[in-house]
C-alpha positions in Angstrom: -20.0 -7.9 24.0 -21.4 -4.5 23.7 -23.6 -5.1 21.4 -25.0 -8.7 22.6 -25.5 -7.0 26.0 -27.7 -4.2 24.1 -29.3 -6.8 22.3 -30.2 -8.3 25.6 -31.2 -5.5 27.5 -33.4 -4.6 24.1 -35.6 -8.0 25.3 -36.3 -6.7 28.1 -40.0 -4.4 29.2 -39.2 -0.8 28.7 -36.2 -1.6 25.7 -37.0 0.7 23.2 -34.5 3.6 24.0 -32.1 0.9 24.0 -33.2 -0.5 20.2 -32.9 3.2 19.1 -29.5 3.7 20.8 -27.9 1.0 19.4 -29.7 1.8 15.9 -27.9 4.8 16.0 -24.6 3.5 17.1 -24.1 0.8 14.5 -25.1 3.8 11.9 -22.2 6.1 13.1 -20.2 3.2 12.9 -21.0 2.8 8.9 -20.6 6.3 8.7 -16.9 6.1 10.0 -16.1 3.4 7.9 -17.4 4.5 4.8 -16.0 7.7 5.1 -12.7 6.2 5.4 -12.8 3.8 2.6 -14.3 7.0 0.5 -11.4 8.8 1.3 -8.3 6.8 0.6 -10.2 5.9 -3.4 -10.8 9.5 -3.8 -7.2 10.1 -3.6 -6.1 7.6 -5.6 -7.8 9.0 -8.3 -6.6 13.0 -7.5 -3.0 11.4 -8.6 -3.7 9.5 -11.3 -5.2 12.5 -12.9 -1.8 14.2 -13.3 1.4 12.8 -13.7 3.6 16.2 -13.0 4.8 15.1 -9.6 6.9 12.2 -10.9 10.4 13.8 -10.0 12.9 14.0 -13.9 15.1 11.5 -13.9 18.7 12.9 -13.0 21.5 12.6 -16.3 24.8 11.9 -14.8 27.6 15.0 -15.0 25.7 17.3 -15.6 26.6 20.9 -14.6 24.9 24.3 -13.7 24.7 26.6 -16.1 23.0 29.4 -16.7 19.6 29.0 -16.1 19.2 30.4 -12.5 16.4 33.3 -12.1 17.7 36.7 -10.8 15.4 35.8 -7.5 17.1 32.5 -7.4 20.1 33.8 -5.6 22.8 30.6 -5.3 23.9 28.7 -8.2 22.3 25.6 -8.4 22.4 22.1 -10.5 19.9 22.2 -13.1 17.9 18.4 -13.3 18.9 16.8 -16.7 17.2 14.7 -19.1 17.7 11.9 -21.3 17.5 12.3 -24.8 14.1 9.9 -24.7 12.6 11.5 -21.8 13.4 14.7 -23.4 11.2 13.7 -26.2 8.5 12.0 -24.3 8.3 14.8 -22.4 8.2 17.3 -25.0 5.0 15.3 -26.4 3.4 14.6 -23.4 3.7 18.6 -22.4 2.3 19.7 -25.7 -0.9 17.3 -25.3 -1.2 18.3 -21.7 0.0 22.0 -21.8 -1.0 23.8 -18.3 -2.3 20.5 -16.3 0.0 21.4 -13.8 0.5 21.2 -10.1 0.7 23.9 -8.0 1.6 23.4 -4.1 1.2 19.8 -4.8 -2.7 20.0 -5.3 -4.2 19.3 -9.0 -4.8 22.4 -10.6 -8.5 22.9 -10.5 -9.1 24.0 -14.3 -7.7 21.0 -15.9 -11.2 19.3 -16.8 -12.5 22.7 -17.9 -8.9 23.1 -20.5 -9.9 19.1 -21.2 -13.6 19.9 -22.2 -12.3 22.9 -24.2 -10.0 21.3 -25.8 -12.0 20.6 -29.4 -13.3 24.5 -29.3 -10.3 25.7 -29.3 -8.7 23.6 -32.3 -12.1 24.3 -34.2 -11.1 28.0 -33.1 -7.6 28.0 -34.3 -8.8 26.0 -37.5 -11.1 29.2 -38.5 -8.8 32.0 -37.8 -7.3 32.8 -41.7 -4.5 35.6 -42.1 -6.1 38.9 -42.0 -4.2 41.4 -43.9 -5.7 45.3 -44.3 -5.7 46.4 -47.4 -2.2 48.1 -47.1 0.0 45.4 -46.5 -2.5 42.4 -48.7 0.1 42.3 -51.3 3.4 41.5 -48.9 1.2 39.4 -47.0 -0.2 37.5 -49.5 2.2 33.9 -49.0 2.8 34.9 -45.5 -0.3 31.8 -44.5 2.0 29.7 -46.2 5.4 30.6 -45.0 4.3 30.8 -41.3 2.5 27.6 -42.0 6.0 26.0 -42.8 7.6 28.0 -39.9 4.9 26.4 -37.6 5.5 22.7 -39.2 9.0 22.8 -38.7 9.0 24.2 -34.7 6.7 20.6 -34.2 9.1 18.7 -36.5 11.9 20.3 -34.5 10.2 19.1 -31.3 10.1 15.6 -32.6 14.0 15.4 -33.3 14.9 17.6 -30.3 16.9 20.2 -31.6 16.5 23.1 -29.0 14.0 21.6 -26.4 10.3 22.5 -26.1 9.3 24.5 -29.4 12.0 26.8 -29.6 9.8 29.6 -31.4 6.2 29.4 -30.9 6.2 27.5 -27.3 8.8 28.7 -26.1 12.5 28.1 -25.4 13.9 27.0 -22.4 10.3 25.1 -21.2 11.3 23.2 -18.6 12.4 26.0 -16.6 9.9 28.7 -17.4 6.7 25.9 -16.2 7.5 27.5 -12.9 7.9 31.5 -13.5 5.2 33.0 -12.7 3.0 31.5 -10.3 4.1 33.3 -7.4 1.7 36.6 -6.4 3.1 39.7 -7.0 5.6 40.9 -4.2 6.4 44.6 -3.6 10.4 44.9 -4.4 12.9 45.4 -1.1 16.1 46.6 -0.8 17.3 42.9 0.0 18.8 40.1 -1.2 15.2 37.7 -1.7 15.8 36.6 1.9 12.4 34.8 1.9 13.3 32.2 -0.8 14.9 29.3 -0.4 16.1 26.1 -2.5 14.5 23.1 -2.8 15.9 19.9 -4.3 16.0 20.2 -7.8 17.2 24.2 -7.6 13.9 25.8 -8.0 13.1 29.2 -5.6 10.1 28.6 -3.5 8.6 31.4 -1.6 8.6 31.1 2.2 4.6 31.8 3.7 2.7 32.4 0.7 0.4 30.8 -1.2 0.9 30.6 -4.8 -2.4 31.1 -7.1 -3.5 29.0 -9.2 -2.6 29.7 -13.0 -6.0 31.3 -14.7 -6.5 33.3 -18.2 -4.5 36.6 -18.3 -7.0 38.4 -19.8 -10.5 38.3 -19.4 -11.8 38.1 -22.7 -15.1 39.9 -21.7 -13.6 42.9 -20.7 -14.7 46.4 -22.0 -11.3 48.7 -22.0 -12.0 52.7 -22.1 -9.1 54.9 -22.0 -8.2 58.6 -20.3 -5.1 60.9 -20.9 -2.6 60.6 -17.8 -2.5 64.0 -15.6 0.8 63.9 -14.3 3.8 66.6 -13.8 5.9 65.0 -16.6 3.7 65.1 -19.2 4.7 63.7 -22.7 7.8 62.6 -21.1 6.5 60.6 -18.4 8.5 57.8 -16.9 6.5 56.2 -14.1 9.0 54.2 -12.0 11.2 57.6 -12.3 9.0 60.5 -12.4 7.7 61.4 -9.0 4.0 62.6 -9.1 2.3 64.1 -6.6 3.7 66.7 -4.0 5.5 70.1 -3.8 9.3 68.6 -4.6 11.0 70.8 -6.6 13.2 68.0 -8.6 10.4 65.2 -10.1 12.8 62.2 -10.7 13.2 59.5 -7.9 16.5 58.9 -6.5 16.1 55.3 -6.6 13.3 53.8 -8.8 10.4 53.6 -7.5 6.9 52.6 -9.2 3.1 53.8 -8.1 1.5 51.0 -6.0 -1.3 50.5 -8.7 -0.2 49.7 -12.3 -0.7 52.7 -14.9 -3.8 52.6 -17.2 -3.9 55.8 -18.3 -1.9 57.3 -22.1 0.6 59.4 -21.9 -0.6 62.1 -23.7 1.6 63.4 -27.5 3.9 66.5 -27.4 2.3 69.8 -26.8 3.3 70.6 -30.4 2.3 67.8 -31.6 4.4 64.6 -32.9 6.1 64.2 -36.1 7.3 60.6 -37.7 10.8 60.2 -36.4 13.6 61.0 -38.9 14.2 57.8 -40.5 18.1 56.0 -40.1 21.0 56.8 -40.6 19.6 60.5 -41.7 18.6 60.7 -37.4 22.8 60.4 -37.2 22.8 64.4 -38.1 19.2 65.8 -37.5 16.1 64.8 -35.4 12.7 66.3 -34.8 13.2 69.0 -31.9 9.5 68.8 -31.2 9.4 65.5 -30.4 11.9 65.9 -27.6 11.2 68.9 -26.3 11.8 70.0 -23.1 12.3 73.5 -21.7 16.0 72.7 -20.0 17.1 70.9 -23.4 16.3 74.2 -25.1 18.6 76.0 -22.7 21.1 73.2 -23.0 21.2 73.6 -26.6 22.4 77.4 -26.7 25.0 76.5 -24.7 26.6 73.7 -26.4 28.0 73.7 -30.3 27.9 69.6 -31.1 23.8 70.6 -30.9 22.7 73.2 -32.8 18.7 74.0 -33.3 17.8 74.5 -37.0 14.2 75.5 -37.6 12.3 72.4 -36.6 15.0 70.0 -36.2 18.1 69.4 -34.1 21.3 68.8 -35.9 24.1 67.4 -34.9 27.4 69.1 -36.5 29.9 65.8 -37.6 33.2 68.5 -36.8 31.5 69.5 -33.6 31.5 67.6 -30.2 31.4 68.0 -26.5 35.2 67.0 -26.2 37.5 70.2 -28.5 39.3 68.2 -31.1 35.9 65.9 -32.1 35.0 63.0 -30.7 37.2 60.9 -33.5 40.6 62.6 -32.0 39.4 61.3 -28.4 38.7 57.8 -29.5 41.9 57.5 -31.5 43.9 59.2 -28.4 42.5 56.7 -26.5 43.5 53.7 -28.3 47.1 55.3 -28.8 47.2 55.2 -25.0 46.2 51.9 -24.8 46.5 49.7 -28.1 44.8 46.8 -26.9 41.5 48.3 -26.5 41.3 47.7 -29.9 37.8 49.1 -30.8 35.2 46.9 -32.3 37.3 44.2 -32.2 38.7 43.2 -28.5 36.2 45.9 -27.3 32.7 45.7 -28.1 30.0 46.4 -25.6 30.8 50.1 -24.0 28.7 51.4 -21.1 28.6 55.1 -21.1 27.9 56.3 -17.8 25.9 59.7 -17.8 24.9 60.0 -21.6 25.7 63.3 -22.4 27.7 63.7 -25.8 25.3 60.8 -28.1 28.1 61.8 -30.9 30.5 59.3 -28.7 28.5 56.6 -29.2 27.5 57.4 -33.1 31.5 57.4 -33.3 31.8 54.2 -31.8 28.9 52.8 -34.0 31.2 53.3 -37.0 34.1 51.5 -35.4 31.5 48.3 -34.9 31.0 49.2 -31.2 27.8 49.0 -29.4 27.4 51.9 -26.7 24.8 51.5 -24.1 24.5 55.2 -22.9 22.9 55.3 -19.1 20.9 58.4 -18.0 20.9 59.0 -14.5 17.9 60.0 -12.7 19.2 63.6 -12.2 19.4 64.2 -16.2 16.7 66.5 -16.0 18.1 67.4 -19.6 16.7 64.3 -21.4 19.7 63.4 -22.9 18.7 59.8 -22.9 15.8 60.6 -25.2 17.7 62.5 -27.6 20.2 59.6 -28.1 17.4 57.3 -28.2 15.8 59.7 -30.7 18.9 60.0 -33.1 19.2 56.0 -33.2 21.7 54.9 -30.2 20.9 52.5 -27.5 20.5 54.0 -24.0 18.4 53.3 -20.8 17.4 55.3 -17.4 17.9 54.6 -14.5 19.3 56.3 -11.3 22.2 55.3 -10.0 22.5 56.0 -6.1 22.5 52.8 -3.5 20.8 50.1 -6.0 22.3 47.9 -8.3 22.0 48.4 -11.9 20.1 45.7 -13.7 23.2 44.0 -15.5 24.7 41.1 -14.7 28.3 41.0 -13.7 31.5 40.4 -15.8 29.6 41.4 -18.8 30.8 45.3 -19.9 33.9 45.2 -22.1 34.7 48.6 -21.0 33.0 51.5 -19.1 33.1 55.0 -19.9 32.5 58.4 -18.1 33.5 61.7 -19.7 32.6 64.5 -17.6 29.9 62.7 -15.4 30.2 64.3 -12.7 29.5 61.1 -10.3 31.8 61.1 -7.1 33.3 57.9 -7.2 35.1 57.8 -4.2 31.9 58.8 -2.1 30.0 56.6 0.0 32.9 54.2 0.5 33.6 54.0 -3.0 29.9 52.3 -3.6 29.5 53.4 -7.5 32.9 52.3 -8.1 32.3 49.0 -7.1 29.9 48.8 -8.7 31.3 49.2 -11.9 33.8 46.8 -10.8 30.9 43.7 -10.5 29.5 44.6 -14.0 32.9 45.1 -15.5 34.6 42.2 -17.0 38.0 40.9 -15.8 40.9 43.0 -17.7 38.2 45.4 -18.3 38.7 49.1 -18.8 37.4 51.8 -16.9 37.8 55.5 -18.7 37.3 58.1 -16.6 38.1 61.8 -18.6 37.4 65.2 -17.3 38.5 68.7 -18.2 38.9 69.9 -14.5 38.9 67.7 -11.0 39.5 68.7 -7.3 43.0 67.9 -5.5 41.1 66.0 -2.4 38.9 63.7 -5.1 41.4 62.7 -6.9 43.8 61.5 -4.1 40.8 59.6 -3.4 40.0 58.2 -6.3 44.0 56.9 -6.3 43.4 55.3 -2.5 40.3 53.7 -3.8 41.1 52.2 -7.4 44.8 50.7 -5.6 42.4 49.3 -2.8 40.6 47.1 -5.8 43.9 47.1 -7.2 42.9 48.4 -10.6 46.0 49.1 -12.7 46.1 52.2 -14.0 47.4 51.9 -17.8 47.2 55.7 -18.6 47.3 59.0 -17.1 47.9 62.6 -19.2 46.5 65.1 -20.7 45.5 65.5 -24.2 46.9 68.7 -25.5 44.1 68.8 -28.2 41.2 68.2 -26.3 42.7 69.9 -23.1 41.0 66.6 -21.6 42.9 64.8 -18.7 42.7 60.7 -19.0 42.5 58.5 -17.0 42.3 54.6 -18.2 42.0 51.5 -15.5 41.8 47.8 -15.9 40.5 45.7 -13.8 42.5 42.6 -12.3 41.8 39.0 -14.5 42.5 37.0 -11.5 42.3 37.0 -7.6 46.4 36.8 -7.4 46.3 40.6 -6.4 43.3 40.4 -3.8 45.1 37.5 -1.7 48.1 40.3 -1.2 46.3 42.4 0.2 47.3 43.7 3.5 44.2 45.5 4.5 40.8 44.1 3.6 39.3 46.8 2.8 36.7 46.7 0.8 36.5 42.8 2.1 35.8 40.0 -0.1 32.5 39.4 -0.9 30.8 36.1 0.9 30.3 33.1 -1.2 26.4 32.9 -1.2 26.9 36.3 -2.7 25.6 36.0 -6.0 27.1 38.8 -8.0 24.4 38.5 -10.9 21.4 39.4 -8.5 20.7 42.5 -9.8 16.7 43.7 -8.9 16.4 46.0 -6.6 19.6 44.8 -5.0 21.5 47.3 -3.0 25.3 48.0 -4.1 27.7 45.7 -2.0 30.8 47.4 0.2 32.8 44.0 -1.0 34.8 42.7 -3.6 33.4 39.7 -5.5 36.2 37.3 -6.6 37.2 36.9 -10.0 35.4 33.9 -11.7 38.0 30.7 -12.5 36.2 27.7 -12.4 35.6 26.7 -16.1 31.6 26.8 -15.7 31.3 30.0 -14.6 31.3 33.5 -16.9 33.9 36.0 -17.3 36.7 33.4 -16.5 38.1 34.5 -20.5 38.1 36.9 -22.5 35.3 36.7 -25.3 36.5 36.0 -29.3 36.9 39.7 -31.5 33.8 40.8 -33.0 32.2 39.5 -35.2 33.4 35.6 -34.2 32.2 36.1 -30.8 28.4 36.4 -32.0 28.7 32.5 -32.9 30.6 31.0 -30.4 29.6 29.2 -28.0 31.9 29.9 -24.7 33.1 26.8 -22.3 31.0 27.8 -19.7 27.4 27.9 -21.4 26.1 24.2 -20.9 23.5 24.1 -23.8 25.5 24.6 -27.0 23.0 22.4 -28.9 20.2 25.0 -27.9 22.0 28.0 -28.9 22.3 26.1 -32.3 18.9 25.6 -32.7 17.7 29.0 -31.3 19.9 31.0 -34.0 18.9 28.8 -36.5 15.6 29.1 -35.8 15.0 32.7 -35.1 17.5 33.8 -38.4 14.4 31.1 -40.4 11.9 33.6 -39.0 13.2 36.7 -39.7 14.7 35.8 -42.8 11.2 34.0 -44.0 8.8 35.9 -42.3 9.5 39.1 -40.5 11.0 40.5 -43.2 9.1 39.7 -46.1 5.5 38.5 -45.1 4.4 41.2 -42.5 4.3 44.5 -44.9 6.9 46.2 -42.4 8.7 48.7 -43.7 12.2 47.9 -42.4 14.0 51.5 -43.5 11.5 52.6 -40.8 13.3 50.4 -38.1 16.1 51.4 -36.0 15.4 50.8 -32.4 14.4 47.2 -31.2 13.3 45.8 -27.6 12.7 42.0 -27.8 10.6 41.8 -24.5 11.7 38.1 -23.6 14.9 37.3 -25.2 16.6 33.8 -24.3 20.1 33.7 -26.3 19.6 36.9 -28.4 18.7 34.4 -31.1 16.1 37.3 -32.6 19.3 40.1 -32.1 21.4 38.3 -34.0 19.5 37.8 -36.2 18.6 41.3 -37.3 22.7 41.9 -37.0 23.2 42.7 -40.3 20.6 44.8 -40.2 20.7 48.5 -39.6 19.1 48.1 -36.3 20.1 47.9 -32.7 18.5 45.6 -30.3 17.7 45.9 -26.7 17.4 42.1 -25.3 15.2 41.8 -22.1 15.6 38.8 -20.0 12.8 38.7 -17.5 13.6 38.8 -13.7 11.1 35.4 -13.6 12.5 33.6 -16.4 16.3 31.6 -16.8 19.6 34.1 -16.3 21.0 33.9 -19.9 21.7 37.5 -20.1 25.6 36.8 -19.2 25.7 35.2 -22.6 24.0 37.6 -24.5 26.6 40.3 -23.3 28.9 37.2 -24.4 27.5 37.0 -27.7 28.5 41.2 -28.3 24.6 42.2 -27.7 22.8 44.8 -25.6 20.3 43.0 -23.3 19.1 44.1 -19.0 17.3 42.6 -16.7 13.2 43.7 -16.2 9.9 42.9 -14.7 7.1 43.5 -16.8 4.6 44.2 -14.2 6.6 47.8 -13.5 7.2 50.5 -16.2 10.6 50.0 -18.7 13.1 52.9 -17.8 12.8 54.4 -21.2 11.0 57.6 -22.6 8.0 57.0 -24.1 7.4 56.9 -27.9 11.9 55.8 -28.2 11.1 52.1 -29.6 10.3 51.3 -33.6 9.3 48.0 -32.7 8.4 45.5 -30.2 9.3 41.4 -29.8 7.1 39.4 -27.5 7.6 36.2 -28.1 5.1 33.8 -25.4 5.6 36.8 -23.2 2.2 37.2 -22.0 1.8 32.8 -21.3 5.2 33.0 -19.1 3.9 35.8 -16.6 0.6 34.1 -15.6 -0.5 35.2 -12.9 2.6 37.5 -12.0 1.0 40.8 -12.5 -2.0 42.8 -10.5 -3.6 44.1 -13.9 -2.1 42.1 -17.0 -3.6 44.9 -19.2 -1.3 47.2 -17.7 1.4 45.4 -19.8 -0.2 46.4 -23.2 -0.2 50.1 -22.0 3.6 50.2 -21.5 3.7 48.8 -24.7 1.7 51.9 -25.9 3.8 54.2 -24.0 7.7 53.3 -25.2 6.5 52.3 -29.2 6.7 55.1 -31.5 3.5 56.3 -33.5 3.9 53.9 -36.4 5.6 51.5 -34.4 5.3 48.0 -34.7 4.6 45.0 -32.6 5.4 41.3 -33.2 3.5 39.2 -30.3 3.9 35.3 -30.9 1.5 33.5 -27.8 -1.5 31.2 -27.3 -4.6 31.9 -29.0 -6.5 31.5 -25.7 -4.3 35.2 -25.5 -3.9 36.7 -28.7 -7.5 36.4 -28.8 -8.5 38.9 -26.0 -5.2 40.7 -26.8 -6.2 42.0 -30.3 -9.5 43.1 -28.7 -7.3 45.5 -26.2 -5.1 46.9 -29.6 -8.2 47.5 -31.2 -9.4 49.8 -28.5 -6.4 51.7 -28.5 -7.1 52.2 -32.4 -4.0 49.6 -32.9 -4.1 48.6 -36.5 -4.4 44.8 -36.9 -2.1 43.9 -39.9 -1.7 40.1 -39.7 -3.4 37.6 -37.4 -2.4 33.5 -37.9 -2.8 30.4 -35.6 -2.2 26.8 -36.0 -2.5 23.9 -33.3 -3.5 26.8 -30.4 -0.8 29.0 -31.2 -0.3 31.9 -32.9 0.9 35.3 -34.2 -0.3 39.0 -33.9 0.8 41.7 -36.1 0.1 44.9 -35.0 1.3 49.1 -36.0 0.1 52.1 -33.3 -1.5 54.5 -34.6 -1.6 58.9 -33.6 -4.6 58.6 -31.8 -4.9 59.7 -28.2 -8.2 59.8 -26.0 
């Protein structure tokens, strides 16, 4: 009626305004409409070009296990697949690699990957194995071999044997497409109180936007390098060194990184640096210059079991911090208490303080592993001497924070003379060592003297937590008074309790949440539901290395992971790369899923350090499990370890899994720097679209490029650090 009237009024003397009105009206009107129409068919198409949001179908009886991340704080059941869908989806992931969604909107780059995709295969079709002329004879075969090694990771994808690519795409796939995405948030002393749980168990961050996945490196970068300037010097350890200020002490109390990532080298020893004595000759003698330290030379006149010997440090066999020698303590030890059986019912140790290394080169011989922890007030560097003579061992302080284990895990727990007050602070360290230690684990606390008042407190607390104590005397050898705990196997005890105090933990407590997690004043419960770790005690050593524990979910993965990694080593690391193996003692495998890799170097004469990323799936519990070394880390802060203690590094799709995690991704590559050894090695196994950029960065840190090799857009990097310094 409108528009008849208009047309009416158009007729009419004077009726152009009205013509040009109504003109105008029935334009908008298209406009609108259009628009509309435009709209809903542009959206259509937005979905079809990605197919990510169609939810997994759910497999019936299925059960958590452990693949929660360490900022995914509630266990959670994990989505299963058929074994169909599990193939499909394998081959459709490989086509389609990082068309992903993020916040439910297309990711923007996926036309650019699509329009690169023939460069890059022409790209990895070029790239030949590039041996220098060192190693050309080793590596000559090494094409072929990890040409086979690369056939059979896609013929293993085919026939779903471990999931997605167990080697050179990665293991555990489906739950490391997520890690990453998130910006970089500044740790807090709480519990990830921002994240939440949506339906299929993934953490979600509450009020931030999460970026959109881009390269890691920027392959046009130009990288110049300057000496760091900092109080520490050669030893410097940037989450634990404080720089900057008039303190007297210059280690942290609590870790604590710089807000911008380190670029700068830590410089060599004043002295200069020497090629570490090579294994098992480091059991007796080390270079003293390259561990230097005016404290450790006052140390050293003070104590026999180190003696200084013209330019190294030697290490007496008869002589050791406890009188008698460290072989009459352990066997007193195991008199006491028969079945701590060591190296067979006991074989992960945690020795809290790291003072006497001869304990754990002891132990070594008895088939026990001995993680020795310095504390942030070691001002000696003990740490770096037992990392020095071969022995595995960490820093970290140990005040209000957890430490970055898992629960359940230690076999036993050890402090000879380290001076920590237990029973301070409400008995915080204690329990502590109670959440890491596994049920009917031991505690061993020995010292030569101890106050009246801290040990009737140290009796209040223990029966509290109703610890049993199995021993208490002294040795009339070593003069050294023992005491040996072990901690309760069920929660029979705790429900006797008549006063609550400490509590028991709440439920949502997750007692694996270890990242800058403050200690708890409660009492977590003892696991005894079938799926969760620590409910029994692990097989003797060496059985336990192979078998696969009720609890762990994926049995058919752990397969297919040791087989796997024991082809690569056996086929490749060892023989194709021109490593010198007799050079190799201490190991950190940077992303470790199962410990596949550590076990299997095990019969080996090295010791591996297994990192499970704070980002990626919570398998550490069964690497402890499996009688291997492993802790918890985020690679976008410094490792809490000296530099120049590690003989080679492990990065296996390292750099592809953190994204978009980290402020300055280069920053990585110069921690790598700072904890490898002069001579050291590095193994990186990643996308081309990285390695490519990421042999640029070696190379202008005078990294020697030994072996380069790609095949269907993956590949491997081979690389040794060399003396030079800016």
């Amino acid at each position: 009626m409108t528009i008849a009237r208009l047309g009416r009024q158009a007729k009419r003397p004077h009726g152009f305004c009205v013509k040009v009105t109504a003109v105008a009206i029935l334009g908008l009107c298209f406009i609108f409409m259009w628009s509309m129409f435009s709209s809903s068919s542009s959206s259509v198409v937005t979905q079809r070009e990605s197919f990510d949001d169609i939810a997994e179908p759910v497999a019936k009886n299925t059960r958590a296990s452990t693949s929660g991340t360490q900022s995914n704080k509630k266990e959670v059941v994990k989505h299963g697949l058929t074994k169909e869908d599990k193939k499909s989806k394998v081959e459709s992931d490989l086509d389609k690699k990082d068309d992903k969604k993020v916040n439910g909107s297309v990711d923007s780059t996926v036309e650019e990957h699509k329009s690169e995709k023939k460069d890059e295969k022409e790209v990895a079709n070029e790239r030949k194995v590039k041996p220098t002329k060192g190693v050309a004879k080793e590596n000559k075969g090494s094409e072929d071999s990890e040409g086979e090694d690369l056939k059979t990771e896609k013929e293993e994808q085919e026939e779903e044997v471990g999931g997605k690519e167990e080697g050179l795409v990665g293991e555990a796939e489906e739950n490391e497409d997520k890690e990453g995405e998130s910006d970089l948030i500044e740790p807090e002393d709480q519990e990830s109180e921002d994240m939440l749980e949506d339906g299929s168990g993934e953490s979600r961050k509450t009020g931030r936007k999460k970026k959109i996945k881009g390269p890691l490196f920027d392959p046009k970068a130009h990288h110049t390098w300057k000496l760091c300037s900092t109080r520490s010097k050669h030893n410097y350890i940037p989450c634990i060194d404080i720089e900057g200020g008039r303190l007297q002490s210059y280690r942290h109390r609590e870790r604590s990184c710089p807000r911008t990532p380190v670029m700068c080298l830590v410089p060599l020893p004043h002295d200069g640096y020497e090629s570490p004595v090579h294994w098992p000759e480091s059991k007796l003698k080390i270079m003293h210059k390259n561990v230097a330290h005016p404290k450790l030379a006052a140390f050293v006149k003070k104590h026999s079991w180190v003696v200084e010997s013209g330019k190294y440090l030697t290490f007496p066999q008869d002589q050791s911090e406890f009188k008698g020698g460290v072989v009459h303590y352990l066997e007193s030890i195991e008199d006491m208490v028969p079945d701590i059986e060591w190296g067979k019912n006991v074989r992960v140790v945690l020795d809290v303080g790291c003072t006497d290394s001869s304990f754990s080169a002891s132990l070594l011989d008895k088939e026990v592993l001995t993680l020795s922890l310095g504390l942030k007030d070691d001002l000696v560097d003990l740490a770096q001497v037992a990392l020095e003579r071969g022995f595995p061992a960490v820093v970290s302080p140990f005040a209000t924070r957890r430490l970055p284990f898992p629960s359940a895990v230690v076999d036993t727990v050890h402090c000879g003379g380290c001076g920590l007050a237990w029973h301070s602070n409400g008995g915080k360290l204690l329990l502590e060592m109670n959440r890491i230690l596994r049920p009917g684990g031991y505690f061993i606390l020995s010292t030569t003297r101890d106050s009246i008042e801290a040990e009737e407190a140290m009796t209040r607390l223990t029966a509290s937590i109703y610890w049993n104590i199995l021993a208490y005397k002294t040795d009339e050898v070593s003069e050294v008074g023992f005491k040996i705990y072990q901690k309760p196997d069920s929660n029979d005890l705790y429900e006797l309790r008549r006063k609550k105090n400490p509590p028991l933990c709440k439920e949502n407590e997750n007692p694996d949440a270890a990242w800058y997690v403050p200690i708890k004043t409660c009492l977590h419960t003892i696991p005894s539901a079938i799926e969760e770790h620590g409910t029994e005690w692990p097989e003797e050593w060496p059985k336990r290395l192979q078998t696969s524990p009720d609890w762990l979910n994926d049995k058919e993965k752990l397969i297919a992971d040791t087989n796997h990694w024991k082809a690569i080593v056996d086929n490749s690391y060892l023989t194709g790369f021109g490593i010198d193996w007799s050079t190799i003692r201490n190991v950190l495998d940077m992303k470790a899923i199962y410990g596949g890799f550590a076990a299997a170097l095990s019969q080996r004469k090295v010791w591996v350090m297994n990192v499970v990323p704070v980002h990626a799936p919570d398998t550490l519990p069964f690497i402890f499990e499996r009688g291997l070394l492993g802790i918890y880390h985020d690679w976008c802060e410094s490792f809490g370890t000296y530099p120049r203690t590690y003989d080679l590094l492990h990065a296996d799709h390292l750099f592809s899994r953190l994204k978009n995690r980290c402020k300055q991704p280069v920053s990585i590559v110069v921690e790598m720097d700072r904890i490898l050894r002069s001579g050291g090695w590095v193994i990186i196994r990643d996308k081309v679209e990285i390695l490519d950029p990421l042999e640029g960065i070696l190379r202008s840190l005078h990294w020697e490029i030994r072996m380069t090799y790609a095949q269907d857009k993956e590949g491997i990097l081979c690389a040794q650090k060399k003396l030079w310094r800016p």
